[in-house]
C-alpha positions as a Markdown table, in Angstrom:
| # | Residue | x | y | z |
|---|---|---|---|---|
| 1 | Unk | 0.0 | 0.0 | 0.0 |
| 2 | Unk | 2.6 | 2.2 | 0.8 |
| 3 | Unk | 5.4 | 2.8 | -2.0 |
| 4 | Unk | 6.3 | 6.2 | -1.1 |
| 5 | Unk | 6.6 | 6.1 | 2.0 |
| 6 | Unk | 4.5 | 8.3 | 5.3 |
| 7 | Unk | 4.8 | 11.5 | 3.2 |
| 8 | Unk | 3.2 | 10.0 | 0.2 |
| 9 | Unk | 0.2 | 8.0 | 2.2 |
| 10 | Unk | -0.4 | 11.7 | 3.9 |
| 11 | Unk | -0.7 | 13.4 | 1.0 |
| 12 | Unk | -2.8 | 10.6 | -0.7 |
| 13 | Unk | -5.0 | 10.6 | 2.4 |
| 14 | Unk | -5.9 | 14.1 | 1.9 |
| 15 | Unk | -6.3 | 14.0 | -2.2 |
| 16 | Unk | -9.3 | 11.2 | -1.0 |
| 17 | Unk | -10.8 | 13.9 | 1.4 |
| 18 | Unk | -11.0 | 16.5 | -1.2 |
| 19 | Unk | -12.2 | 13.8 | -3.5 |
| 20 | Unk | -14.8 | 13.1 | -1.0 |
| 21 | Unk | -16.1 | 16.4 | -0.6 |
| 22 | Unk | -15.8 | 17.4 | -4.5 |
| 23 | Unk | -17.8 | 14.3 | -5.3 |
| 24 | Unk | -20.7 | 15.0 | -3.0 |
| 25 | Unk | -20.3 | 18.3 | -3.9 |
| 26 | Unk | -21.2 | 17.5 | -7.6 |
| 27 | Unk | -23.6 | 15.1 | -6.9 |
| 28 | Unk | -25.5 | 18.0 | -5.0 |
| 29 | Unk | -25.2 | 20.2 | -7.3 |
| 30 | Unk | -26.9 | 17.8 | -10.5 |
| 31 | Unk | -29.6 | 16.8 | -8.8 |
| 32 | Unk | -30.1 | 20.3 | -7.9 |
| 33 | Unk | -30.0 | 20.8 | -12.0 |
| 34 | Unk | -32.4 | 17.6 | -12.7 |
| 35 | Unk | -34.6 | 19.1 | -10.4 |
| 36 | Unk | -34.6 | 22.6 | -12.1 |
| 37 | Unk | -34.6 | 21.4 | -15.3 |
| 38 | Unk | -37.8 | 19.2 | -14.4 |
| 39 | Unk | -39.7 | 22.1 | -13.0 |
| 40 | Unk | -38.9 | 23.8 | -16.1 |
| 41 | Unk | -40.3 | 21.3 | -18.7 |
| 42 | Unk | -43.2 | 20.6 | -16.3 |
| 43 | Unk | -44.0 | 24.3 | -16.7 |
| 44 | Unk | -43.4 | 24.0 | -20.2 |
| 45 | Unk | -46.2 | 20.9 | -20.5 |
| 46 | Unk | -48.7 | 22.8 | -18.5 |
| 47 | Unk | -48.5 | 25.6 | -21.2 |
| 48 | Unk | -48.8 | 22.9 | -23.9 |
| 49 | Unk | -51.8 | 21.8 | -22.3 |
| 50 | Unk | -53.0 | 25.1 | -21.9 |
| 51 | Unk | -52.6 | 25.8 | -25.6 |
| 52 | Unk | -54.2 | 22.7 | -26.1 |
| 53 | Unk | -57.4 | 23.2 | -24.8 |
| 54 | Unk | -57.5 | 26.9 | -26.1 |
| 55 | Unk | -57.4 | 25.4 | -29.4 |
| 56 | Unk | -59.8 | 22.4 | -29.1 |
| 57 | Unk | -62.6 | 25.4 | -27.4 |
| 58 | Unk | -61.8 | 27.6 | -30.5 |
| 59 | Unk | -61.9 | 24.4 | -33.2 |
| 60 | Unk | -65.7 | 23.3 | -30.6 |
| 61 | Unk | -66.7 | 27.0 | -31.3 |
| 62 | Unk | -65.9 | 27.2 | -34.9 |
| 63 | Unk | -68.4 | 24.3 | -35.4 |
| 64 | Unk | -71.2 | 25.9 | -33.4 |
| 65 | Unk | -71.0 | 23.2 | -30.5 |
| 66 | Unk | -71.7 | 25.1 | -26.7 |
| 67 | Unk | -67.9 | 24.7 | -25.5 |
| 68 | Unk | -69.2 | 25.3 | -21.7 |
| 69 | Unk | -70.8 | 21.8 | -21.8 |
| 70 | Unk | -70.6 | 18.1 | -23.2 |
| 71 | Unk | -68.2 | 16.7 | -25.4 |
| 72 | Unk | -66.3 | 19.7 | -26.0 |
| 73 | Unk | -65.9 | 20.6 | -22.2 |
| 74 | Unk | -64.9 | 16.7 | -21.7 |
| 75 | Unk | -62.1 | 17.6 | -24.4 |
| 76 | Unk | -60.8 | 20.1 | -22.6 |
| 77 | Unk | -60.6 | 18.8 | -19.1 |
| 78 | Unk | -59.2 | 15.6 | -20.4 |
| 79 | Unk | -56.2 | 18.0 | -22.1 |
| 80 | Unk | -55.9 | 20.1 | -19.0 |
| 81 | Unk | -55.9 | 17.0 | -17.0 |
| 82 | Unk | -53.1 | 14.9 | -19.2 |
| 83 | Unk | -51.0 | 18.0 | -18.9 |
| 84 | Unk | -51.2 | 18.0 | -15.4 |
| 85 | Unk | -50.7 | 14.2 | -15.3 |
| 86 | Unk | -47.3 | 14.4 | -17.8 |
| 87 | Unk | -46.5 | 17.3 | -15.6 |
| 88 | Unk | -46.6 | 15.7 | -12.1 |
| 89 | Unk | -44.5 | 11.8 | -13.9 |
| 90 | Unk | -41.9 | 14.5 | -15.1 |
| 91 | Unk | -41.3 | 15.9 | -11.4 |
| 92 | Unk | -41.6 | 12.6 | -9.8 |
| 93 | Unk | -39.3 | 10.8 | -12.0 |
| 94 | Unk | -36.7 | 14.2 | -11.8 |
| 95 | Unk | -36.9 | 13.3 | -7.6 |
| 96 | Unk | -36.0 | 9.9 | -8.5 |
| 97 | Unk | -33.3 | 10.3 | -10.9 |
| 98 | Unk | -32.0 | 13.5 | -8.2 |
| 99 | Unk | -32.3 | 11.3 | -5.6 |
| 100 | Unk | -30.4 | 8.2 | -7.3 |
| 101 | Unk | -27.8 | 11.1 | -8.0 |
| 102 | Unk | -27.3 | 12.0 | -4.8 |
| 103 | Unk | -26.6 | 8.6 | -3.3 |
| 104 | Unk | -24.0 | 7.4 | -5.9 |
| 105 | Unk | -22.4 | 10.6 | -4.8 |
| 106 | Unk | -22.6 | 9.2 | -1.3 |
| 107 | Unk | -21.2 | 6.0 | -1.9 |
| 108 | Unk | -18.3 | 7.8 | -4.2 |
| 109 | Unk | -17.9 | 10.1 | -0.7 |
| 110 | Unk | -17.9 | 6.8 | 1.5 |
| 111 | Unk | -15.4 | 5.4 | -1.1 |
| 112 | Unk | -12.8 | 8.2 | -1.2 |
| 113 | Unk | -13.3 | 8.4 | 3.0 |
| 114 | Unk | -12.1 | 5.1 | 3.3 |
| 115 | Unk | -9.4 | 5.2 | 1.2 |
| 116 | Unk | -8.4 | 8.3 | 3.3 |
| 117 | Unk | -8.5 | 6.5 | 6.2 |
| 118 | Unk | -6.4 | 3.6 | 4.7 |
| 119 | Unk | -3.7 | 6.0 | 3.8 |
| 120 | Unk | -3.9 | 8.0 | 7.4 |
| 121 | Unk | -3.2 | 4.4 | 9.4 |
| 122 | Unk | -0.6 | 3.7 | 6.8 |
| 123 | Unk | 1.3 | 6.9 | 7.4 |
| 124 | Unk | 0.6 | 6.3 | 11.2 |
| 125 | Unk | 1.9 | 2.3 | 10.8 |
| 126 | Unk | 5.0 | 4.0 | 9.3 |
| 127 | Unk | 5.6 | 7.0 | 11.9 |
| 128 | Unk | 5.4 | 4.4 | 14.7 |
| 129 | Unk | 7.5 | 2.5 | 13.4 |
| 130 | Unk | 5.4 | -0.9 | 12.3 |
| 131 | Unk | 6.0 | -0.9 | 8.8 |
């Protein structure tokens, strides 16, 4: 483990702290941007829908039909609602994907800490004398 001798495992020790904090640190930060980026495509499809619906009450009207009532009401509650529905899946599946983010930055963190802590009882093995 050692090769270079206490110096070297010291300064490798701390390299895997810093690479323990960076990694979390990213992690953090792209699940904050999956997140962000979800709201703003789930604002986005909300619009859509919006746009949707204004259009299917201008096509009911052009046709005569009562838009307040029957079919063409149905029509626009079901577009309104399917907005809301592709709206609410993108945001939970942005928390998933965040939250799977988030813990493989965890387990990277776990991973350089204990490779820190290697190196920190190797130089301490070497400045007592056991190796």
């Amino acid at each position: 483990m050692c090769g270079g001798g206490m110096i070297q495992s010291i300064f490798s020790g701390v390299e895997n702290m810093a690479n323990a904090v960076q990694s979390d640190a990213v992690a953090k930060g792209n699940a904050k941007t999956v997140r962000s980026v979800a709201q703003l495509n789930s604002k986005k499809i909300i619009e859509q829908g919006k746009k949707g619906a204004s259009s299917a009450r201008a096509a009911a009207a052009e046709n005569g039909l009562d838009v307040d009532v029957g079919s063409a009401a149905m029509i626009q509650d079901e577009i309104t609602g399917d907005a809301s529905y592709n709206s609410t899946m993108n945001l939970s599946d942005a928390s998933w994907q965040a939250s799977q983010i988030k813990q493989q930055g965890k387990m990277q963190r776990n991973s350089y800490g204990m490779k820190a802590a290697s190196n920190f009882i190797d130089a301490g093995a070497q400045a007592a004398g056991w190796k």
